[in-house]
LOLUMTOR-327627 format. One record per residue (C-alpha): residue number from 1; residue in three letters; x, y, z. Coordinates in steps of 0.1 Angstrom, whole numbers. Example, Ala and Ser with C-alpha at 12.3 -4.5 7.8 and 13.67 -1.06 7.14 Angstrom:
<pts>
+------+------+-------+-------+-------+
| resi | resn |    xx |    yy |    zz |
+------+------+-------+-------+-------+
|    1 |  ala |   123 |   -45 |    78 |
|    2 |  ser |   137 |   -11 |    71 |
+------+------+-------+-------+-------+
</pts>
This chain:
<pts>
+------+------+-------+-------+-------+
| resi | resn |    xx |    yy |    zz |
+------+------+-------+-------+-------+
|    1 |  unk |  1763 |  1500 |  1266 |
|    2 |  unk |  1783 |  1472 |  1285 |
|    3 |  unk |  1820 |  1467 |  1267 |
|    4 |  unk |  1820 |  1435 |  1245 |
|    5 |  unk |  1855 |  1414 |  1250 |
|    6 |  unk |  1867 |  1413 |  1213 |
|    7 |  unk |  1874 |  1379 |  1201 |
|    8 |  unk |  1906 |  1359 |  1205 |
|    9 |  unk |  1917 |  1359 |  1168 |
|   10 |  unk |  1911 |  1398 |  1166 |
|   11 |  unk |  1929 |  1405 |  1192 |
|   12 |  unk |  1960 |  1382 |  1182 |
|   13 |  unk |  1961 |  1401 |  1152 |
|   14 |  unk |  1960 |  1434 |  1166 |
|   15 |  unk |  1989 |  1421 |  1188 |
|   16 |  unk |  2009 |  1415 |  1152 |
|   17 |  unk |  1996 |  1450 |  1137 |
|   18 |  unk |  1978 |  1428 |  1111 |
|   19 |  unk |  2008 |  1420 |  1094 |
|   20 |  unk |  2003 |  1390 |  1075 |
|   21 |  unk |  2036 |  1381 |  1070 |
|   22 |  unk |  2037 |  1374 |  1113 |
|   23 |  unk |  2012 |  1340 |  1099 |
|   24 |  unk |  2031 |  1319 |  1121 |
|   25 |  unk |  2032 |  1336 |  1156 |
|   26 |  unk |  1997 |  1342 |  1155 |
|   27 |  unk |  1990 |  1305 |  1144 |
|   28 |  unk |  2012 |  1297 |  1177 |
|   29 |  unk |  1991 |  1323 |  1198 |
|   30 |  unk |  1958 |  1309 |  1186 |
|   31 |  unk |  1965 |  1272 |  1195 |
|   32 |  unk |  1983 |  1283 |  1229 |
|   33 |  unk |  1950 |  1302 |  1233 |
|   34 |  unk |  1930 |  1270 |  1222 |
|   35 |  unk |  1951 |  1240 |  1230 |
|   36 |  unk |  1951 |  1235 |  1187 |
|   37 |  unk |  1940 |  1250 |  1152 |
|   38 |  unk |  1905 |  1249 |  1154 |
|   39 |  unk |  1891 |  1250 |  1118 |
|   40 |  unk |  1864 |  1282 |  1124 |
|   41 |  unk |  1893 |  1305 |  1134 |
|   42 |  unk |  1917 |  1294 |  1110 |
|   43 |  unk |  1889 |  1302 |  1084 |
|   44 |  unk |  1885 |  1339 |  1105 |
|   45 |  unk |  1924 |  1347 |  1104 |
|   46 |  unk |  1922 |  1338 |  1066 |
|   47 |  unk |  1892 |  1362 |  1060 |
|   48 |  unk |  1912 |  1397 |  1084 |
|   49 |  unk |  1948 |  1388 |  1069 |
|   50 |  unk |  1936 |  1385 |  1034 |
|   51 |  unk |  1959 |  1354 |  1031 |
|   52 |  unk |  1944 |  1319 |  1015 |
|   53 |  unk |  1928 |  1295 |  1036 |
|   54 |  unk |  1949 |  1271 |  1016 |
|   55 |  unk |  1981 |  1290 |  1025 |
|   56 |  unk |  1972 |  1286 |  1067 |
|   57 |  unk |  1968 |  1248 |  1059 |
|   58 |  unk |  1996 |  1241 |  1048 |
|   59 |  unk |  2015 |  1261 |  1072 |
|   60 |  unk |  2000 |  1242 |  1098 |
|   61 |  unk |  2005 |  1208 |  1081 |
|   62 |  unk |  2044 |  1216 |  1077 |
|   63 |  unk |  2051 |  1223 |  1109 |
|   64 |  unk |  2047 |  1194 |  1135 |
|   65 |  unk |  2043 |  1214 |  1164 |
|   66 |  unk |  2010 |  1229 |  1154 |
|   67 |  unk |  1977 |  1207 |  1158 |
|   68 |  unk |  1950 |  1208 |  1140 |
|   69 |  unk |  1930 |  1186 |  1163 |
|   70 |  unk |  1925 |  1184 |  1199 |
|   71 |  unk |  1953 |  1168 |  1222 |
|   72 |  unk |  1936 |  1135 |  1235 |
|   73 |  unk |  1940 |  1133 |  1278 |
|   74 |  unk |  1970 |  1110 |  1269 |
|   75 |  unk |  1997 |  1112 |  1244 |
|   76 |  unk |  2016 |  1084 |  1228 |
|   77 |  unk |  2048 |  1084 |  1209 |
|   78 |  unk |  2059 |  1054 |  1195 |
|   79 |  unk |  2098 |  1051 |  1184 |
|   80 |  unk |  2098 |  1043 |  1149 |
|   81 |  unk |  2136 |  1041 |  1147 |
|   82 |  unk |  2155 |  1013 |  1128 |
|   83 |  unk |  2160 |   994 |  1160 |
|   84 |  unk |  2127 |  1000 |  1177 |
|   85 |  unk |  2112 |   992 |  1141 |
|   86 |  unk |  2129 |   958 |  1134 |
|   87 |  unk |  2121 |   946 |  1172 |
|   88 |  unk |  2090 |   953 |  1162 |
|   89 |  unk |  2072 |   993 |  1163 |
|   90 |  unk |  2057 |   985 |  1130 |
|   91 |  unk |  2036 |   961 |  1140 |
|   92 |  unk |  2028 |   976 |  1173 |
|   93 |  unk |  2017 |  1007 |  1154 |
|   94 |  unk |  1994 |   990 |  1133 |
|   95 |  unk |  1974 |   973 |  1162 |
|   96 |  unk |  1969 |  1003 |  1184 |
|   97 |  unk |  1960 |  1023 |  1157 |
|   98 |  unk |  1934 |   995 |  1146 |
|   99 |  unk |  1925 |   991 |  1184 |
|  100 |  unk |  1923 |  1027 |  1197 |
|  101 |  unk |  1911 |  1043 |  1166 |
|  102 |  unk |  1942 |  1062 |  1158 |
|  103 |  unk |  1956 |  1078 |  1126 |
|  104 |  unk |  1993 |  1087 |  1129 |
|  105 |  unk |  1991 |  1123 |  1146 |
|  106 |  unk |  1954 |  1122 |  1150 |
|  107 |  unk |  1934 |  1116 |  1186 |
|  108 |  unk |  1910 |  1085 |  1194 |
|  109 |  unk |  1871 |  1097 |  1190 |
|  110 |  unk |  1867 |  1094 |  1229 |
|  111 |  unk |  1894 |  1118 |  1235 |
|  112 |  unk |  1921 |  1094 |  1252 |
|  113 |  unk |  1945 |  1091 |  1234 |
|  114 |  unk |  1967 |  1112 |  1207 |
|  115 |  unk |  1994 |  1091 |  1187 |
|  116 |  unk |  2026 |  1102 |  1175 |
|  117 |  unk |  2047 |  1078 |  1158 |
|  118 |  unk |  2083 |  1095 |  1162 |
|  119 |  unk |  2116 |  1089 |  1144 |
|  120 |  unk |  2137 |  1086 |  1174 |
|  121 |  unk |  2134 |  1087 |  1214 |
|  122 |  unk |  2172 |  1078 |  1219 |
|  123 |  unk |  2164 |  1044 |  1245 |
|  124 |  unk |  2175 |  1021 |  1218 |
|  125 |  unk |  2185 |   999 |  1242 |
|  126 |  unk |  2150 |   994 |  1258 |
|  127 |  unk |  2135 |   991 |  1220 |
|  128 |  unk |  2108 |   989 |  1211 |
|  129 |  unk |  2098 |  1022 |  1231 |
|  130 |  unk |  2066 |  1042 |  1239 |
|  131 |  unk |  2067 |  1071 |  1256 |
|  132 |  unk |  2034 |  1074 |  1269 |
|  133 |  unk |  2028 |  1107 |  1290 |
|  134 |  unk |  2067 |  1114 |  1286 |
|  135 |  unk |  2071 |  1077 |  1305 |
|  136 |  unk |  2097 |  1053 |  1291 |
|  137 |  unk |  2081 |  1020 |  1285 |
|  138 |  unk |  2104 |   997 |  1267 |
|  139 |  unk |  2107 |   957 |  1254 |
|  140 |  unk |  2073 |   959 |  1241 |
|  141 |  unk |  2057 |   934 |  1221 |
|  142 |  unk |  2019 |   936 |  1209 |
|  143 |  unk |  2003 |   925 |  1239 |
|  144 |  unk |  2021 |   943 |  1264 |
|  145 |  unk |  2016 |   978 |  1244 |
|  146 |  unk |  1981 |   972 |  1234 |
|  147 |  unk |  1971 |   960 |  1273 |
|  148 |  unk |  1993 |   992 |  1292 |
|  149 |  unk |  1972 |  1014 |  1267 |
|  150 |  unk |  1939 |   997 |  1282 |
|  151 |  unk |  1950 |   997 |  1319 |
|  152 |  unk |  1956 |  1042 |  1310 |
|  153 |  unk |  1924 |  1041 |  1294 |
|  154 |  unk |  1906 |  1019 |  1324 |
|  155 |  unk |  1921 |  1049 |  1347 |
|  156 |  unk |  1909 |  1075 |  1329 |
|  157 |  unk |  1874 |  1065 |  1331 |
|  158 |  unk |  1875 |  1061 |  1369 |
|  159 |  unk |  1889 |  1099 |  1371 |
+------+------+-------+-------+-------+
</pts>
């Protein structure tokens, strides 16, 4: 009988000994395995550890470096920062979110983007800022965010 490979969240917890109280490496292991938290394994973890479903959630809500959706092929981070906010972040925030489809840490339904509004990118001096793929993109207004974002997603779809 041909060996079957035993499933990623087994083996992360044999990898911990099933100790529930290693909850948050494992969470890491399982979205570096997966790229994010995807709901059907954070619903198997729950069921071997013995540990709430409810508990894993709001690990993963607490701590920002866990996802619990996948990354979009572009990620956004908009300075939210009292200087980039009073030029004008606020505003820019609330169009792209309208126009792309974006919830503050959530990723567009076609996949393109993922939007993190940040407190801080230290370029106060080019604010407002977006760091869009870990690019600097500074003195923004409305327009100008709104129509880089298109010209991104107008490359993607020729890839």
């Amino acid at each position: 009988m041909p060996e079957t490979k035993e499933n990623t969240v087994a083996q992360i917890i044999r990898r911990y000994a099933g100790d529930p109280d290693m909850l948050i490496p494992m969470m890491q292991d399982l979205q570096a395995e997966c790229d994010y938290l995807p709901k059907a394994e954070l619903k198997e973890l729950s069921g071997r550890l013995c540990v709430p479903l409810a508990r894993i959630y709001s690990v993963a809500t607490f701590y920002a470096s866990f996802r619990l959706m996948p990354k979009g092929d572009h990620t956004i981070q908009l300075c939210m920062g009292t200087v980039c906010f009073l030029k004008g972040a606020g505003k820019i925030a609330q169009v792209i979110q309208r126009e792309f489809e974006l919830v503050p840490g959530g990723t567009s339904p076609d996949g393109k983007f993922t939007f993190s509004p940040v407190n801080c990118v230290g370029a106060c001096a080019l604010a407002p800022v977006m760091v869009l793929d870990g690019e600097y993109h500074g003195g923004l207004a409305v327009d100008s965010a709104v129509e880089l974002l298109h010209k991104i997603a107008e490359e993607t779809d020729k890839v």
